[in-house]
Backbone bond lengths (Angstrom), bond angles and torsions (degrees), N, CA, C in turn:
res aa  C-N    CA-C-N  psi(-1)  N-CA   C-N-CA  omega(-1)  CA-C   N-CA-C  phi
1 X - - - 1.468 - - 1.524 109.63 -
2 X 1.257 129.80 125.77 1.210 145.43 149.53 1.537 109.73 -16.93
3 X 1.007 119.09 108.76 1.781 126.71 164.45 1.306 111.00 -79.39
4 X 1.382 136.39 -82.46 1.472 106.71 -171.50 1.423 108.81 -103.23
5 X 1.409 119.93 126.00 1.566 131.79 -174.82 1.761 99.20 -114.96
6 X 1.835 91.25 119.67 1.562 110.25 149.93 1.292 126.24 -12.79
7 X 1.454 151.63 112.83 1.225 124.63 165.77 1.619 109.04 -135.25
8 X 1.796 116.16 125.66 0.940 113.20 -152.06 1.345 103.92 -107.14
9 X 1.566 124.17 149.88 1.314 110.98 178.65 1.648 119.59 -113.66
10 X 1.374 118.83 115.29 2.157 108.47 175.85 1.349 86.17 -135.89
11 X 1.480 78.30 159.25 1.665 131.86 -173.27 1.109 78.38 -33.91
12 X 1.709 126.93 -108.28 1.328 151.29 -138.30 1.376 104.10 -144.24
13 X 1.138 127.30 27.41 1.526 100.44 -163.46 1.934 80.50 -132.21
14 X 1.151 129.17 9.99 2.023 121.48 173.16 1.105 105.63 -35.76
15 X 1.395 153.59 -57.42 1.381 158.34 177.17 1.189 112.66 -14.78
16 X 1.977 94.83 -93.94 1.417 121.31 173.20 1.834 133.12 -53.52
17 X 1.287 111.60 -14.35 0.953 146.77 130.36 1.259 122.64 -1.80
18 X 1.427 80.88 -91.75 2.004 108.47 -178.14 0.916 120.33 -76.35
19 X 1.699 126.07 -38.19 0.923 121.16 178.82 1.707 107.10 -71.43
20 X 1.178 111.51 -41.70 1.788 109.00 175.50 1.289 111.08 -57.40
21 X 1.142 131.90 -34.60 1.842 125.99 167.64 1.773 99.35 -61.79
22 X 1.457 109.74 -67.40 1.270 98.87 -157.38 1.390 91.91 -38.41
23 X 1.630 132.67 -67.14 1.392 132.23 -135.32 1.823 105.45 -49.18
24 X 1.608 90.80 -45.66 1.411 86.58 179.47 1.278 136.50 -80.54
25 X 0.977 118.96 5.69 1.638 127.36 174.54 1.729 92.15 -87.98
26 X 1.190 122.23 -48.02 1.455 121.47 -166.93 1.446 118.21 -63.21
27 X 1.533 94.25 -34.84 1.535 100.23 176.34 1.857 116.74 -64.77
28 X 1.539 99.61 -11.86 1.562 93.82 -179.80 1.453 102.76 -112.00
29 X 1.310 117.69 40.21 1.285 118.00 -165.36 1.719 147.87 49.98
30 X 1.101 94.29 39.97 1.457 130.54 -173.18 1.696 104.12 -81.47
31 X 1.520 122.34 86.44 1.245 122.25 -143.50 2.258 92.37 -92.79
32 X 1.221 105.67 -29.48 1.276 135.34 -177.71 2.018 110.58 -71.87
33 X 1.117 99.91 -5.94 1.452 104.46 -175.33 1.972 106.51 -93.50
34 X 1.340 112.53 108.60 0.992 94.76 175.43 1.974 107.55 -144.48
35 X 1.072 132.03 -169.70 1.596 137.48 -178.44 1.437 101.74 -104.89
36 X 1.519 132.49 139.62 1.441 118.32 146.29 1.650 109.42 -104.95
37 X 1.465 83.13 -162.35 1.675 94.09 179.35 1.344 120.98 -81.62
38 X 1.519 95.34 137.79 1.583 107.65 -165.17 1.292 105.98 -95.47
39 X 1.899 125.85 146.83 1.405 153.80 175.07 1.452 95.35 -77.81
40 X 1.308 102.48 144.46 1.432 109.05 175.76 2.014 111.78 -117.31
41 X 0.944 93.63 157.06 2.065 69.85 166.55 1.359 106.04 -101.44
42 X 1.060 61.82 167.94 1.832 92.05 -170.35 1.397 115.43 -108.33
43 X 1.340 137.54 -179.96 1.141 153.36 -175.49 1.997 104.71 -50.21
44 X 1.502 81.23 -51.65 1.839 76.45 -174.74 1.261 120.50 -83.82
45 X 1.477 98.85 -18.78 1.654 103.09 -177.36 1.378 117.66 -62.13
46 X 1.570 104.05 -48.71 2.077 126.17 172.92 1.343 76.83 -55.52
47 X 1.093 168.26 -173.86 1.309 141.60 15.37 2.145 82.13 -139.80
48 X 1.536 125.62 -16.82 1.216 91.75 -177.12 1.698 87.06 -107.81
49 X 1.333 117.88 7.57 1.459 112.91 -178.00 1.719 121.30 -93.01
50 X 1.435 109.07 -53.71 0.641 155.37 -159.04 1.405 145.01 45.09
51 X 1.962 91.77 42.39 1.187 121.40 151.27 1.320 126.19 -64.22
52 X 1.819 123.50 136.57 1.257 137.08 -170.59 1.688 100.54 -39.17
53 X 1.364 113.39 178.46 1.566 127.58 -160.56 1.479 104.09 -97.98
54 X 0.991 136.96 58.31 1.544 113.00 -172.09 2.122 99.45 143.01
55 X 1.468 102.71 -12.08 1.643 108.11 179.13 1.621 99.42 -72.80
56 X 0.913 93.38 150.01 2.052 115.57 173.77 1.818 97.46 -56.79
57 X 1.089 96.04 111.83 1.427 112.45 159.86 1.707 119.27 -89.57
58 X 1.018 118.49 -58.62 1.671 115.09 173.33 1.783 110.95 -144.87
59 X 1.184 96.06 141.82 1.490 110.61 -165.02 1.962 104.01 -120.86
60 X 0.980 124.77 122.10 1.494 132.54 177.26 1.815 95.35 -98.97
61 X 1.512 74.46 147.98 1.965 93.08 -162.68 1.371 100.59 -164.30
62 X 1.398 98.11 143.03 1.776 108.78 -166.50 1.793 96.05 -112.39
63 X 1.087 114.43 120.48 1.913 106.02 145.56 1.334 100.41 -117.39
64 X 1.738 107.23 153.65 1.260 129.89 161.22 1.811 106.51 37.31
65 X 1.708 97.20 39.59 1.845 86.00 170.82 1.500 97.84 93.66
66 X 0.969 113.70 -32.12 1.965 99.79 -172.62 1.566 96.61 -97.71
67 X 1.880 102.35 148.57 1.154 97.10 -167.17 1.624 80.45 -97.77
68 X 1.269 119.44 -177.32 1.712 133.30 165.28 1.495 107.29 -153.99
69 X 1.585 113.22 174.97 1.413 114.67 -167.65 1.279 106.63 -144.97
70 X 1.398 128.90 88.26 1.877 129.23 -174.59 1.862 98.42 -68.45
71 X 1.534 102.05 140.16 1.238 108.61 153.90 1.336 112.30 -121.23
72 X 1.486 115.04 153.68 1.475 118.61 144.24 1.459 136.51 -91.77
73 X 1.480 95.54 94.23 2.172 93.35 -175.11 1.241 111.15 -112.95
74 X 1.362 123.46 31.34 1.228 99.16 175.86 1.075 111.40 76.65
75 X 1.637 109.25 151.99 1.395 128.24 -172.08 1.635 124.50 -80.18
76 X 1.807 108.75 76.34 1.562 92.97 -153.40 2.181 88.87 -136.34
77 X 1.412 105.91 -14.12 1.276 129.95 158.05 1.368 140.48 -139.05
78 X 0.977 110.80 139.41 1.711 129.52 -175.27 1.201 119.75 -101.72
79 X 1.615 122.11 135.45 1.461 109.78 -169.39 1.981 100.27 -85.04
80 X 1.501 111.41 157.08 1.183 96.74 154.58 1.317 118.93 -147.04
81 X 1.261 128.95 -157.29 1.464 110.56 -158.58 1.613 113.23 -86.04
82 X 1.360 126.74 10.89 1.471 133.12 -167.95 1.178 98.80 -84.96
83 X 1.466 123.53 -3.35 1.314 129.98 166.28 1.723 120.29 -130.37
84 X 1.631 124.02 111.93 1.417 97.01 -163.24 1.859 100.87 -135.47
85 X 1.111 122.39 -131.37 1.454 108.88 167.10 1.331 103.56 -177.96
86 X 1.515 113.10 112.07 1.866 120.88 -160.17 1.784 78.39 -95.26
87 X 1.505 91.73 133.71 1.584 128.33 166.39 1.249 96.92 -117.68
88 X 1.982 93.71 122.94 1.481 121.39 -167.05 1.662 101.04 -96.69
89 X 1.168 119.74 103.27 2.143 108.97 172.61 0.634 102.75 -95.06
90 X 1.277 102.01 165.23 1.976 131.92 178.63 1.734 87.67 -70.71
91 X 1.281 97.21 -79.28 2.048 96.41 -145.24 1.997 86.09 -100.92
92 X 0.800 81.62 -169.97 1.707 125.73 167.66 1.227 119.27 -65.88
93 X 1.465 120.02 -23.49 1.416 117.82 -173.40 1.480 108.78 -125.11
94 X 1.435 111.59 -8.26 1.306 110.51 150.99 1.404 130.36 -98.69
95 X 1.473 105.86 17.76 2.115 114.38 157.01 1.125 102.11 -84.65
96 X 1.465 116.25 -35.70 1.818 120.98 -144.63 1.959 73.54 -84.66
97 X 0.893 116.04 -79.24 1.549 117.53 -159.67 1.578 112.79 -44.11
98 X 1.498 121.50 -58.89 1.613 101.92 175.75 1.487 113.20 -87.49
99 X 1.590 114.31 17.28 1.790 112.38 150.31 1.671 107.91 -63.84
100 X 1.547 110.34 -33.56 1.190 101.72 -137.05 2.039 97.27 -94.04
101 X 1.776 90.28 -36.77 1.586 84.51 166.29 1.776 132.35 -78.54
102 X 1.421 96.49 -3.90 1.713 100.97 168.54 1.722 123.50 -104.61
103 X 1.518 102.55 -2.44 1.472 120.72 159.00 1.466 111.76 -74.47
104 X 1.135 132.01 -15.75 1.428 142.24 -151.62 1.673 93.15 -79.48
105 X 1.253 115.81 98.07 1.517 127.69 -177.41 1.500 123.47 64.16
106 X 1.311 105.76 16.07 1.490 126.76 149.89 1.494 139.83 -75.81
107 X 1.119 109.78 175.99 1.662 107.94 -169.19 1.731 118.86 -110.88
108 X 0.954 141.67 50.96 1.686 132.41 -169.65 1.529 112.47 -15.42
109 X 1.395 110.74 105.16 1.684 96.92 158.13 1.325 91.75 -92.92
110 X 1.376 156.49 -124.04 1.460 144.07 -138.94 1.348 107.23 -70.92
111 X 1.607 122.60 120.35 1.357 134.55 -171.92 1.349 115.40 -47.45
112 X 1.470 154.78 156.84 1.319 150.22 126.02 1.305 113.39 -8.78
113 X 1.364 133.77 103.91 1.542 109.68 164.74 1.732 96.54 176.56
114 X 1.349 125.59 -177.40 1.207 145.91 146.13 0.976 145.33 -5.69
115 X 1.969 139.50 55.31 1.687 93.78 -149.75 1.638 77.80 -120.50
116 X 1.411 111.77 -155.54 1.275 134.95 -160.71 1.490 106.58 -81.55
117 X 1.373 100.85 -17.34 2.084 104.02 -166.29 1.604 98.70 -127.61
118 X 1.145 103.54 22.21 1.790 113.06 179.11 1.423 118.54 165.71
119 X 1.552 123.20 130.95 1.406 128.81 -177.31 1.246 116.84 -89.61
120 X 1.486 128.23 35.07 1.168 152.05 -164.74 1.261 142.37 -176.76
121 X 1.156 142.84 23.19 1.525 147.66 -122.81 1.763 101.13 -146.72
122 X 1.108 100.02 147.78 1.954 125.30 -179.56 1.335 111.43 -151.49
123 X 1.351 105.61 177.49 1.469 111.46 -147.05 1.717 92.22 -149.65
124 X 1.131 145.59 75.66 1.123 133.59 -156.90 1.674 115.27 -107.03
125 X 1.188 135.52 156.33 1.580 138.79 137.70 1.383 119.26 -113.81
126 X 1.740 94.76 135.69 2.027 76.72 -149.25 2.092 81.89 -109.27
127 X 1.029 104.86 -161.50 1.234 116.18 -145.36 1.677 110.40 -78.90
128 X 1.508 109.11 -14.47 1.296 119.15 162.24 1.938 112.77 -88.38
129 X 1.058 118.02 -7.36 1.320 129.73 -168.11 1.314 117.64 84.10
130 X 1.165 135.22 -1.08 1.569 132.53 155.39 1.550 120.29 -46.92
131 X 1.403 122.27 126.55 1.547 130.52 -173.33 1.453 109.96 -92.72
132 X 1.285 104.65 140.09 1.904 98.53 -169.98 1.532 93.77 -140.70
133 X 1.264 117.01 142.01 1.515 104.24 -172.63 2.205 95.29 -134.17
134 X 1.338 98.55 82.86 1.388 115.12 -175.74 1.540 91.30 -60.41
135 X 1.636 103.15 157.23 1.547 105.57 -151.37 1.587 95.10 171.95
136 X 1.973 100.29 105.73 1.387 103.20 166.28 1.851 100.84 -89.69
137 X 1.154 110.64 139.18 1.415 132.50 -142.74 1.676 85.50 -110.10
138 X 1.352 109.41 139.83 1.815 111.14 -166.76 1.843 84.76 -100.46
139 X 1.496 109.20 -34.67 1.780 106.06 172.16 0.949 125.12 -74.95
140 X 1.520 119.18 163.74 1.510 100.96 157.33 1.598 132.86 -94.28
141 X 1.540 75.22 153.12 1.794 87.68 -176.50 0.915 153.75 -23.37
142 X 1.651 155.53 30.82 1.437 152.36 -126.58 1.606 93.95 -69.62
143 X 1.471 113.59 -85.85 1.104 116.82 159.34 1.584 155.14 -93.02
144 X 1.384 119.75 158.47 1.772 97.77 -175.46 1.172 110.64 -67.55
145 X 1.350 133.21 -66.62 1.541 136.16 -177.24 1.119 107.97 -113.26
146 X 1.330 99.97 130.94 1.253 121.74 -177.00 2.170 114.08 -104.82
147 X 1.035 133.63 131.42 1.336 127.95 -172.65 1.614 105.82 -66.55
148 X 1.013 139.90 134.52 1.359 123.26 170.89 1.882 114.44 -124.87
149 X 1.579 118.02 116.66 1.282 118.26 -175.56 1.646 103.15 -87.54
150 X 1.295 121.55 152.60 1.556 130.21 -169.23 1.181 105.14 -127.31
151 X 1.623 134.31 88.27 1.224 125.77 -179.20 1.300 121.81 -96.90
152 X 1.951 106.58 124.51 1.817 97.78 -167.39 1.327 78.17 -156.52
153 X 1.544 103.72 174.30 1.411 111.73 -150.89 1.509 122.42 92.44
154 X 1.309 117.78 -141.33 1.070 150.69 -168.55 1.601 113.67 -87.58
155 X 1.394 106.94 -35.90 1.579 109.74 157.32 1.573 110.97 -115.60
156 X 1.323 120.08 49.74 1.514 124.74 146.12 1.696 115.93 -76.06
157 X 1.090 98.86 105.41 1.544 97.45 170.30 1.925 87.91 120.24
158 X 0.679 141.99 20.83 1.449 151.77 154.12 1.624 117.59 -107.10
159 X 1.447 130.61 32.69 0.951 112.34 -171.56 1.337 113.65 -94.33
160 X 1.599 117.00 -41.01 1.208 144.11 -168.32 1.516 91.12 -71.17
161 X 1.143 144.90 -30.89 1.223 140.96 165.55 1.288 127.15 -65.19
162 X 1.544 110.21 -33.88 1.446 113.89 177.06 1.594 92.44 -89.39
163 X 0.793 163.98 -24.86 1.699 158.16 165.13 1.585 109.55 -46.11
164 X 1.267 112.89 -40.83 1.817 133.94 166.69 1.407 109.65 -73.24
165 X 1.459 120.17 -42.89 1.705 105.48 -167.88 1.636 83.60 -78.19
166 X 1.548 132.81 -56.52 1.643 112.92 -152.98 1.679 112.78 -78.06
167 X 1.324 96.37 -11.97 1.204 85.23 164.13 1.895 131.76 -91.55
168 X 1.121 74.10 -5.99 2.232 90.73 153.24 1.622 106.67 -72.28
169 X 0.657 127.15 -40.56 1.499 143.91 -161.29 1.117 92.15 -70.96
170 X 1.828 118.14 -92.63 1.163 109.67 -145.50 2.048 116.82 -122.11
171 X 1.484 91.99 132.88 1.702 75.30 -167.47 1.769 143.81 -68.99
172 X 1.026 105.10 -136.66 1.654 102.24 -169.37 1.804 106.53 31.23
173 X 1.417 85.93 67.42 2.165 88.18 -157.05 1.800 92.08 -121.25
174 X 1.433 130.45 144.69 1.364 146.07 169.91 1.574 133.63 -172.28
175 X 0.822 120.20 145.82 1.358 120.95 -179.78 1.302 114.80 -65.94
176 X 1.585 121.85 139.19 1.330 110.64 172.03 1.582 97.43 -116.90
177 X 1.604 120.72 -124.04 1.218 118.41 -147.29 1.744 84.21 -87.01
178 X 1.706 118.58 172.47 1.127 153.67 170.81 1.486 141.51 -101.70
179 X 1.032 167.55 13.74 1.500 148.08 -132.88 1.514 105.72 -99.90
180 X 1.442 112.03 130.12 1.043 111.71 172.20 1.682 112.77 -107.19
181 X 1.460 118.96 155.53 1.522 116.82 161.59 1.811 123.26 -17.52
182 X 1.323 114.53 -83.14 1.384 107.61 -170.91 1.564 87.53 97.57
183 X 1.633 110.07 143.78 1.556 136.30 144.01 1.343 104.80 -2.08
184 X 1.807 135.67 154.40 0.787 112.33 123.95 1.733 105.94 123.27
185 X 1.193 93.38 -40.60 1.903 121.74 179.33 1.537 152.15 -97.44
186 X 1.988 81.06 32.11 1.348 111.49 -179.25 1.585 115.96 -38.89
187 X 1.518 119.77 144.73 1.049 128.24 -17.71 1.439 128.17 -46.65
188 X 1.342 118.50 -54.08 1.258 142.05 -178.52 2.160 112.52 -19.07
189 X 1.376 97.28 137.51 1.366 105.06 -173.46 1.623 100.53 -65.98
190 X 1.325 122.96 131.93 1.671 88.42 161.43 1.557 130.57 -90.66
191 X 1.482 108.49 13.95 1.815 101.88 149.60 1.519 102.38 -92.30
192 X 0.826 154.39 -11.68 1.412 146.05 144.30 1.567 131.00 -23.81
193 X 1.040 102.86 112.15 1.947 119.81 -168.15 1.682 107.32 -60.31
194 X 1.762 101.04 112.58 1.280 100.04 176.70 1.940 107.43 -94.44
195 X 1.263 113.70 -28.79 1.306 102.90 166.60 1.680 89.60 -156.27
196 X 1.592 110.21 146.58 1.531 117.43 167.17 1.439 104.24 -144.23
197 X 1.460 131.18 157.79 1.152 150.22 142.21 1.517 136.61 -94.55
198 X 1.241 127.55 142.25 0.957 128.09 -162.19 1.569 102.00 -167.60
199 X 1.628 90.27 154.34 1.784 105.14 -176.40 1.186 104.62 -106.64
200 X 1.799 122.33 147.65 1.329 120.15 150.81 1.960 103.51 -144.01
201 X 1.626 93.22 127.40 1.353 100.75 -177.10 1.803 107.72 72.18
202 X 1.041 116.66 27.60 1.672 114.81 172.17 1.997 94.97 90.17
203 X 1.240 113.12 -4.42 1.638 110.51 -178.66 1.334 117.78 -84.71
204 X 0.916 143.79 148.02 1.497 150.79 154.73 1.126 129.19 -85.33
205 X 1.388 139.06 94.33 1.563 153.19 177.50 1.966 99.55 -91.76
206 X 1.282 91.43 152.06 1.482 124.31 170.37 1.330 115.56 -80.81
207 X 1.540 157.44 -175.22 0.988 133.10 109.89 1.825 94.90 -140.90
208 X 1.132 139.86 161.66 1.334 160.95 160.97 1.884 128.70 -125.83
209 X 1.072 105.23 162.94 1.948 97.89 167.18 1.229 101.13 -164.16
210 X 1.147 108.77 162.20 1.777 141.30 -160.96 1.329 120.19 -133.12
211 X 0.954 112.74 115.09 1.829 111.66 165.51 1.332 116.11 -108.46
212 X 1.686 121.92 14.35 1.032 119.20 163.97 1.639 109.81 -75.15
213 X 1.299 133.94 -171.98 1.017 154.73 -117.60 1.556 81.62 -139.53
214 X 1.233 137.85 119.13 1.829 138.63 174.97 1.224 87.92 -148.02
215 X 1.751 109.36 143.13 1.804 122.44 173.01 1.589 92.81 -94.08
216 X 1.515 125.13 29.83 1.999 104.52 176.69 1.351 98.60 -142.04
217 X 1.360 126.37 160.96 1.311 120.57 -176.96 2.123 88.97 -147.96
218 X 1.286 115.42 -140.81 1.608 112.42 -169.11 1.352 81.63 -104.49
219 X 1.582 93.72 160.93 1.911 106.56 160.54 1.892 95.61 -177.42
220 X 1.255 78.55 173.41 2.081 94.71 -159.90 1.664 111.91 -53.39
221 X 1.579 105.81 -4.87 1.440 104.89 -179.83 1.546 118.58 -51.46
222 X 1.613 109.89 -36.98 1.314 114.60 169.65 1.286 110.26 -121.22
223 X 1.325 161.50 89.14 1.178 142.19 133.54 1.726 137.58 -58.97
224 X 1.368 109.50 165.83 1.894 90.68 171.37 1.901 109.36 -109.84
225 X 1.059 105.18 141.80 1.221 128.70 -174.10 1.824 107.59 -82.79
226 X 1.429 109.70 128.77 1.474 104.97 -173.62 1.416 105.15 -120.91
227 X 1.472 112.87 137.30 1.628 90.20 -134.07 2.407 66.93 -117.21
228 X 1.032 121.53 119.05 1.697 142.68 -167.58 1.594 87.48 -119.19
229 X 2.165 85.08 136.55 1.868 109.31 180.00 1.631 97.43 -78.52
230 X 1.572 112.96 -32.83 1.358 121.30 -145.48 1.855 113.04 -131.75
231 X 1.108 114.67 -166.87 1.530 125.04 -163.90 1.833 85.13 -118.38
232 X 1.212 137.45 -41.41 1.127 143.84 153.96 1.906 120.91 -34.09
233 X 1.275 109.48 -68.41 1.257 111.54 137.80 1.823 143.90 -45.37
234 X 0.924 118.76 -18.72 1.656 131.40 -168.63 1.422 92.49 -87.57
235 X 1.800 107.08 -47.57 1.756 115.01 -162.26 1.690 95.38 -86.11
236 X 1.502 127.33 -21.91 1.429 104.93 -174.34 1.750 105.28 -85.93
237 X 1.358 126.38 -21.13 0.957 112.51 173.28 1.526 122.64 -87.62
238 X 1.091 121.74 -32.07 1.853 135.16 168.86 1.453 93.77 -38.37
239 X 1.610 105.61 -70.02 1.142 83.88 -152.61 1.602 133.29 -111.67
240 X 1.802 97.91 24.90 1.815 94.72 145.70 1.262 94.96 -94.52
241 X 0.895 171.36 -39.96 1.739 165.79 -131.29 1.571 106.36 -91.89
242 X 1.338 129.12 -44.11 1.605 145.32 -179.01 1.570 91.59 -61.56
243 X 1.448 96.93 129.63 1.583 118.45 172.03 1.433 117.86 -148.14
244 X 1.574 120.81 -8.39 1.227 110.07 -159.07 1.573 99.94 -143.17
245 X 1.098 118.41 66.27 1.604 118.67 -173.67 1.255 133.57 -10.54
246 X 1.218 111.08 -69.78 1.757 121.22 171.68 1.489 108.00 -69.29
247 X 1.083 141.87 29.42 1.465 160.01 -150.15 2.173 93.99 -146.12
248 X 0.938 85.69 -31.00 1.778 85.35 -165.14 2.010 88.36 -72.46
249 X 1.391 98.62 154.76 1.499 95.66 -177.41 1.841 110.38 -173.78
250 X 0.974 163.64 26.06 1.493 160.75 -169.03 1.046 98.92 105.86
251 X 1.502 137.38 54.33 1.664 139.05 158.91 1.647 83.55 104.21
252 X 1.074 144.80 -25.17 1.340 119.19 165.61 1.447 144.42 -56.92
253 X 1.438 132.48 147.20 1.652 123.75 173.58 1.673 87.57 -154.93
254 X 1.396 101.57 159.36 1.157 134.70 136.17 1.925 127.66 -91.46
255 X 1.587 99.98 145.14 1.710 110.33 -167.99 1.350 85.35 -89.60
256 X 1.527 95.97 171.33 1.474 118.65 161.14 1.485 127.87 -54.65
257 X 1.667 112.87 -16.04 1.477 133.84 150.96 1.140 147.57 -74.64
258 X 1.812 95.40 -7.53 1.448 113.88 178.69 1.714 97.45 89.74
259 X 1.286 133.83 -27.13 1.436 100.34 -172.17 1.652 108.70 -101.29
260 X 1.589 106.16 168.52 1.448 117.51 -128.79 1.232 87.05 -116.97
261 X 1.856 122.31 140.80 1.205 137.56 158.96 1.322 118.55 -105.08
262 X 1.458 119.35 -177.44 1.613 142.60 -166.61 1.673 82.18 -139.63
263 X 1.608 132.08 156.79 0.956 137.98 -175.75 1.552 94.12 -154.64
264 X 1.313 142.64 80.14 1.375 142.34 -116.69 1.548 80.42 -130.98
265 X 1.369 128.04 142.44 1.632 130.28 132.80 1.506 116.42 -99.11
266 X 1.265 119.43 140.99 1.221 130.39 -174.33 1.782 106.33 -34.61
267 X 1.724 85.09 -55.43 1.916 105.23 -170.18 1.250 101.89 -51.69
268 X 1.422 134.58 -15.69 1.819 125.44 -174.87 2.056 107.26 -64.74
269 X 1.408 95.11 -48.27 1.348 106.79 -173.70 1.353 98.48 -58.47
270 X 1.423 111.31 -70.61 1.643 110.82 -161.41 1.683 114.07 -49.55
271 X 0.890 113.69 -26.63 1.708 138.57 -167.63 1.371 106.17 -73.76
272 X 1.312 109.47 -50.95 2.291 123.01 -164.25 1.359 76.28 -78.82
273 X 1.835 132.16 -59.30 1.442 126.46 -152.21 1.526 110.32 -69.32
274 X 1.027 128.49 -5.08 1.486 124.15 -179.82 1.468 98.48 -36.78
275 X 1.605 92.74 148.57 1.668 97.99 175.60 1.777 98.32 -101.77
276 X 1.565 131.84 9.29 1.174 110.86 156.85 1.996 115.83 -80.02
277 X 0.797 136.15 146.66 1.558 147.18 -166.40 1.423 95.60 -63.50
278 X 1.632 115.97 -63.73 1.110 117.69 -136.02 1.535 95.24 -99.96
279 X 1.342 124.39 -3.22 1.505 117.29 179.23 1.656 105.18 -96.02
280 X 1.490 116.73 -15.02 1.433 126.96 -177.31 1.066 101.03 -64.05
281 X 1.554 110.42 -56.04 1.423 133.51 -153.81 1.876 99.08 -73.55
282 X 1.010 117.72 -28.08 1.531 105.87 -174.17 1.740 99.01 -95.50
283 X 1.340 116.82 -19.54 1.374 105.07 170.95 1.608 114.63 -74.47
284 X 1.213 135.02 -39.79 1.389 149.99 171.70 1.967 85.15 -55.42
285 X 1.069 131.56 -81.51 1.707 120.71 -167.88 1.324 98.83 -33.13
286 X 1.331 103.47 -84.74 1.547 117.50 -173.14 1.752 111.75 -9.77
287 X 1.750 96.12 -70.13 1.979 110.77 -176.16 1.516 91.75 -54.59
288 X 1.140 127.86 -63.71 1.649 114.95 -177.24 1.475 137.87 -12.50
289 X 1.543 81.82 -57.68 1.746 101.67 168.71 1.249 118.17 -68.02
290 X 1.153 136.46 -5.87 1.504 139.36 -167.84 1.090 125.99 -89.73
291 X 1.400 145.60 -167.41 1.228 167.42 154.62 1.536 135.27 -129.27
292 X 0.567 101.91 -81.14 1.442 126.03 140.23 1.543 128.71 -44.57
293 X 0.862 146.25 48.45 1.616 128.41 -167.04 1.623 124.14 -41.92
294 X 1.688 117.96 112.57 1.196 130.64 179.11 1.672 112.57 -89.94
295 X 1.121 105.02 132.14 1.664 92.96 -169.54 1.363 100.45 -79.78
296 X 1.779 111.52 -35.34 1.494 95.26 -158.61 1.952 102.41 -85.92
297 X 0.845 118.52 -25.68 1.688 120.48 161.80 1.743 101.13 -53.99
298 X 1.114 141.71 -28.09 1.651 136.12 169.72 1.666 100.42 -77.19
299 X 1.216 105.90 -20.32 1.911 103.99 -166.80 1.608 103.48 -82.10
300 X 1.237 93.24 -55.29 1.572 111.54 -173.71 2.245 106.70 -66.87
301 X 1.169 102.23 -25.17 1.465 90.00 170.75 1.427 90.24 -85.36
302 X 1.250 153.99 -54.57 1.264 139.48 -148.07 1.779 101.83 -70.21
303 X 1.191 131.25 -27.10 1.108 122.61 -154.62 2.214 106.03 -115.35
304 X 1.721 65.44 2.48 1.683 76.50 157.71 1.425 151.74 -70.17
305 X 1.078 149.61 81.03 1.668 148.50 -111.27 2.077 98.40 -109.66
């Protein structure tokens, strides 16, 4: 099972969405791209969401091997590019082709074309605002998509540090490749990280930084979801990962970087999904009230009569 999973947040539109990613990954032969089964809300959810009774609340969806998780919350975050996701191709004609179906009423921040660290590469915002940074890859491939965080602002020049704190955190964790600026590349520091890789839990993350001048930084539109067997697990990740108090919220936090986790126990899912109504429904209240997610406070409302 996938340890840390993508989880994306739109208004109303998770569906169409997914199905428009899946389509386009498939169309370039993306045999690994597929939809799962979608959560619906429920009674308690409409009433703290105030999404319809019975509409798709979150939908799990695979591209290229990575699983991800669409929600519908309403219009309360926007994705932006401090979070994006480099798609690794084989040739040349599979950048140009899923450039061309994820450009489809999107915005180019770095054009299609040529650069110095790839003979093929774009920079896209596609029409839901998700950032995709298509990329014929001069290495080889480990993985297809890779998550990529963009740190600028106020934590530009913290990257190489956050690569060290999560990889304290979480295991099967290492550094992969590096490039830094170099002389020359004002603003930019030149020990300052122009692109790095790195593993956590057997995963592969991106990271980059900017000292240019950007109006977006991270926020809950995308966070990653950490998907814990145990209550042992829930508390080792909460609580080095928790940095931002009023940020804490139903398994949610924000880091000391601003970007936002899920701190998930298996037992939450199995628990809300009960097919009795009224034991779902008091586990969904119960998690509401929380912060933190307690398994045995989810046990004890469910087994409440």
């Amino acid at each position: 099972m996938q340890k840390i999973t993508p989880f994306l947040w739109f208004d109303d539109q998770a569906e169409e969405a997914v199905n428009f990613y899946v389509s386009a990954f498939s169309t370039v032969g993306d045999k690994n791209s597929k939809i799962g089964n979608a959560v619906r809300y429920d009674e308690a959810g409409t009433k703290a969401s105030g999404r319809p009774k019975g509409s798709v609340m979150t939908l799990p969806f695979r591209l290229g091997g990575l699983d991800f998780v669409a929600l519908n919350g309403g219009p309360i975050f926007k994705f932006t590019p401090a979070i994006s996701f480099f798609v690794n191709c084989r040739t040349a004609d599979e950048v140009q082709q899923l450039w061309d179906r994820l450009f489809d009423g999107g915005t180019a921040l770095m054009p299609l074309d040529k650069y110095d660290f790839s003979d093929k590469y774009g920079w896209l915002q596609d029409k839901y605002g998700l950032s995709w940074q298509v990329i014929l890859p001069r290495e080889q491939i480990v993985q297809k998509l890779v998550p990529s965080l963009m740190f600028v602002g106020d934590v530009c020049g913290q990257a190489e540090e956050a690569i060290n704190f999560y990889s304290s955190i979480f295991n099967d964790s290492k550094m992969g490749t590096i490039f830094r600026y170099g002389a020359g590349r004002e603003p930019d520091n030149e020990n300052n990280i122009a692109y790095a890789d790195f593993v956590l839990e057997g995963q592969y993350f991106a990271i980059m930084e900017s000292a240019r001048e950007h109006d977006f930084g991270f926020n809950e539109a995308i966070s990653f979801m950490v998907n814990c067997q145990s209550q042992e697990e829930v508390d080792h990740y909460w609580n080095k990962l928790t940095a931002v108090p009023e940020a804490e919220q139903c398994g949610w936090l924000k880091d000391k970087y601003g970007v936002s986790w899920q701190i998930v126990p298996a037992a939450l899912g199995k628990l809300m999904n009960d097919p009795d109504p009224a034991k779902s429904l008091r586990v969904t209240q119960a998690m509401l009230k929380m912060k933190k997610i307690e398994i045995a406070d989810l046990k004890k409302a469910y087994e409440q009569e």
